[in-house]
MILO-269059 format. One record per residue: y, x, z of N, C-alpha, C, O in turn. Coordinates in steps of 0.05 Angstrom, whole numbers, plus 32768, in hexadecimal, padded with zeros to 4 digits. Atoms other than C-alpha are relative to their C-alpha. Example, Ala and Ser with C-alpha at 12.3 -4.5 7.8 and 13.67 -1.06 7.14 Angstrom:
7FE8801280007FA680F6809C80188012800080188027800D/7FE87FF07FFF7FEB8111808F80167FF1800E802C7FFB8012/
This chain:
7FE980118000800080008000801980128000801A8028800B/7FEB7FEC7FFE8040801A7FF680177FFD8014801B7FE88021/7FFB7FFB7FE18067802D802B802B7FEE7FFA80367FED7FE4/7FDF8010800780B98006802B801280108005801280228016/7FE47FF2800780F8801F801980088018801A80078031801B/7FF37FF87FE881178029805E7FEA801A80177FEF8025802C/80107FEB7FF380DC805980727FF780237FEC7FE780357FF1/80007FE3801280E18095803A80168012800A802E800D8007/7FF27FED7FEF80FB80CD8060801780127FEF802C801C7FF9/7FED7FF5800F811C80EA802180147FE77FF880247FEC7FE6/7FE4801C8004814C80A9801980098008801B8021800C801B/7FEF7FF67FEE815D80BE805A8013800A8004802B80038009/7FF37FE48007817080FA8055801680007FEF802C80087FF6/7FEB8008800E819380E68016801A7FF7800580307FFD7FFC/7FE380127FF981BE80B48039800D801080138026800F8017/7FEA7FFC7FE881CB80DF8074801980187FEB803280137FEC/7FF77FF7800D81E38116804180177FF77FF1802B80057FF5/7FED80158003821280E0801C80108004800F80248013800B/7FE87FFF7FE6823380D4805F800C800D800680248007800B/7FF87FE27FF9823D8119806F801680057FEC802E800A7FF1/7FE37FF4801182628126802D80137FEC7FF280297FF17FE7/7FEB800C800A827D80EA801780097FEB801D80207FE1801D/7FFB800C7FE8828180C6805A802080028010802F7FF18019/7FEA7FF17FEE82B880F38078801580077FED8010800A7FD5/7FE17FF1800D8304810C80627FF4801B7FF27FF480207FDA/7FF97FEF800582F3814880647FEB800F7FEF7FEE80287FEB/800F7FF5802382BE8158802880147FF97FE8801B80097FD7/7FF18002801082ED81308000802480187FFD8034801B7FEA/7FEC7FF87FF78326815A801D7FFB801D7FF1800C802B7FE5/800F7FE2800F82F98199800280067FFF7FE38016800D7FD6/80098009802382EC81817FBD802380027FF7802C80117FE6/7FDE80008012833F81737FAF80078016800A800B80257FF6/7FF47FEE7FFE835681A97FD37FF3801A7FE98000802C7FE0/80117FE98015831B81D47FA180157FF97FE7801B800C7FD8/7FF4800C801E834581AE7F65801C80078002802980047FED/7FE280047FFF838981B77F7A800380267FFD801580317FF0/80037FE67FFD837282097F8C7FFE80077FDA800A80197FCE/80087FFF801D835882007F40801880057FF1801A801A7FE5/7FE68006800E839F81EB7F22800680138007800780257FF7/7FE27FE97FF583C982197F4D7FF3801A7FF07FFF80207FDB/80107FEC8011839B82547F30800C80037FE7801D80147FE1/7FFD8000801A839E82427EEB801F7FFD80048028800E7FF6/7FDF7FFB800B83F182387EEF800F801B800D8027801E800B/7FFE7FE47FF283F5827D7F16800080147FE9800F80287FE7/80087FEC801083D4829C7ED780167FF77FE9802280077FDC/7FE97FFB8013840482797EA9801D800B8006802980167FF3/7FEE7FF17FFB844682917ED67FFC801B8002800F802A8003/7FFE7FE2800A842682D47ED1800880017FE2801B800E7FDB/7FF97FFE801F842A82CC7E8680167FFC7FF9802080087FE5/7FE77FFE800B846882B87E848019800B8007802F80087FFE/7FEE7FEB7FEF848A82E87EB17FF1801E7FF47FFF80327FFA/80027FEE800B8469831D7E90801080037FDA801880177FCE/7FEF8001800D848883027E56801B80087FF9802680157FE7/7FE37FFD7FFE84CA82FD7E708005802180098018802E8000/7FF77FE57FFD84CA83407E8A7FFF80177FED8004802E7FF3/80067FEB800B84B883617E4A801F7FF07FEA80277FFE7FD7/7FE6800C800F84F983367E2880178011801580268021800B/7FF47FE97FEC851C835B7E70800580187FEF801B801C7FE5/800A7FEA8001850483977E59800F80127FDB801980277FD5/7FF47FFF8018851883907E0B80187FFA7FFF802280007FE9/7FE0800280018562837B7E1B800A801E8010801D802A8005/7FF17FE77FF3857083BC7E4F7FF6800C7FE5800980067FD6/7FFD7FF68013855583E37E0F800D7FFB7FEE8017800E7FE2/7FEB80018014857C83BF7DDD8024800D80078036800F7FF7/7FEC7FEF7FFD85B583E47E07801E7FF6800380207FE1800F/7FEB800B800A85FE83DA7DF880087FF07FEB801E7FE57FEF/7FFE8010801885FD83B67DB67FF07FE6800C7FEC7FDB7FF6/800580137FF285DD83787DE180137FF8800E80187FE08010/7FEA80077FE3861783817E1B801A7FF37FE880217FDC7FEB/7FFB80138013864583757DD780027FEC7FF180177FE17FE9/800B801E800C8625833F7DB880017FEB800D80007FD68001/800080137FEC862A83177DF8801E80018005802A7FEB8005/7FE880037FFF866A83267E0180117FF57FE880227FE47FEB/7FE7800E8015868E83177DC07FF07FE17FF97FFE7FCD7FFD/800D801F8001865B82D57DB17FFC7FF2801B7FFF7FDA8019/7FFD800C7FE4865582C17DFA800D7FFF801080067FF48025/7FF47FFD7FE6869382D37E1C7FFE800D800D80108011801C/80047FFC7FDF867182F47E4E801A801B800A8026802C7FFD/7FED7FF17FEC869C83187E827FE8800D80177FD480038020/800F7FF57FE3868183477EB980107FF9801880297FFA8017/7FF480047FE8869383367EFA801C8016800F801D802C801A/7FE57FEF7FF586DF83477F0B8014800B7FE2802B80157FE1/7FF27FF9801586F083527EC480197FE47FFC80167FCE8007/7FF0800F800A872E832D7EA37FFC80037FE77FFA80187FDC/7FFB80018023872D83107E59801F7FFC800380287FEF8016/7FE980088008877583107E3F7FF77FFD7FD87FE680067FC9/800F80138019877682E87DFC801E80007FF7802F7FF28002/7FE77FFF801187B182F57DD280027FEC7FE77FED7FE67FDC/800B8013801A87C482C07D94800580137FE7801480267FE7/80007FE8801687BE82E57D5780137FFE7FF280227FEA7FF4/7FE380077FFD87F582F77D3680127FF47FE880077FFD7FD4/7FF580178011881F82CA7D07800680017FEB7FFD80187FE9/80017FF8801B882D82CF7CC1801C7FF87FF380207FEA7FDF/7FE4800E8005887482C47CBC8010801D7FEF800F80357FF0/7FF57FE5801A889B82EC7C87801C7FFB800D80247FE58017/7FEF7FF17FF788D883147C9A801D7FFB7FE3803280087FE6/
């Protein structure tokens, strides 16, 4: 005869196992924190990539030198800190 449900020692076992990991917070707490550890990883390896990037664009502007500090200045304005632009109007075309 065969023996009923509620007396197979491996359904037991099974269920207590269940309980154990899905029963409680803190298996689930395992599992997302494993997924979240996952992401942060993988976007770690792309801000390495793109800070190695940027530092090799760093790296290619200090060698482009003075003809960069130039180029920013007459197309960008730029000013170093403490400098003055004076801006003269050019000058007029008036006959004498």
């Amino acid at each position: 005869m065969k023996e009923p449900w509620w007396r197979r020692p491996w359904l037991w076992a099974a269920v207590a196992l269940a309980a154990v990991f899905f029963g409680n917070s803190g298996f689930r707490k395992l599992v997302s924190r494993g997924w979240e550890l996952h992401k942060l990883r993988r976007e770690l390896a792309e801000l390495k990539t793109e800070q190695a990037g940027l530092e090799r664009r760093i790296q290619n502007a200090r060698a482009a030198g003075p003809e960069l500090e130039q180029a920013a200045r007459r197309e960008l304005d730029y000013l170093k800190p403490g400098e003055i632009e004076y801006r003269f109007p050019p000058p007029s075309k008036s006959k004498k």
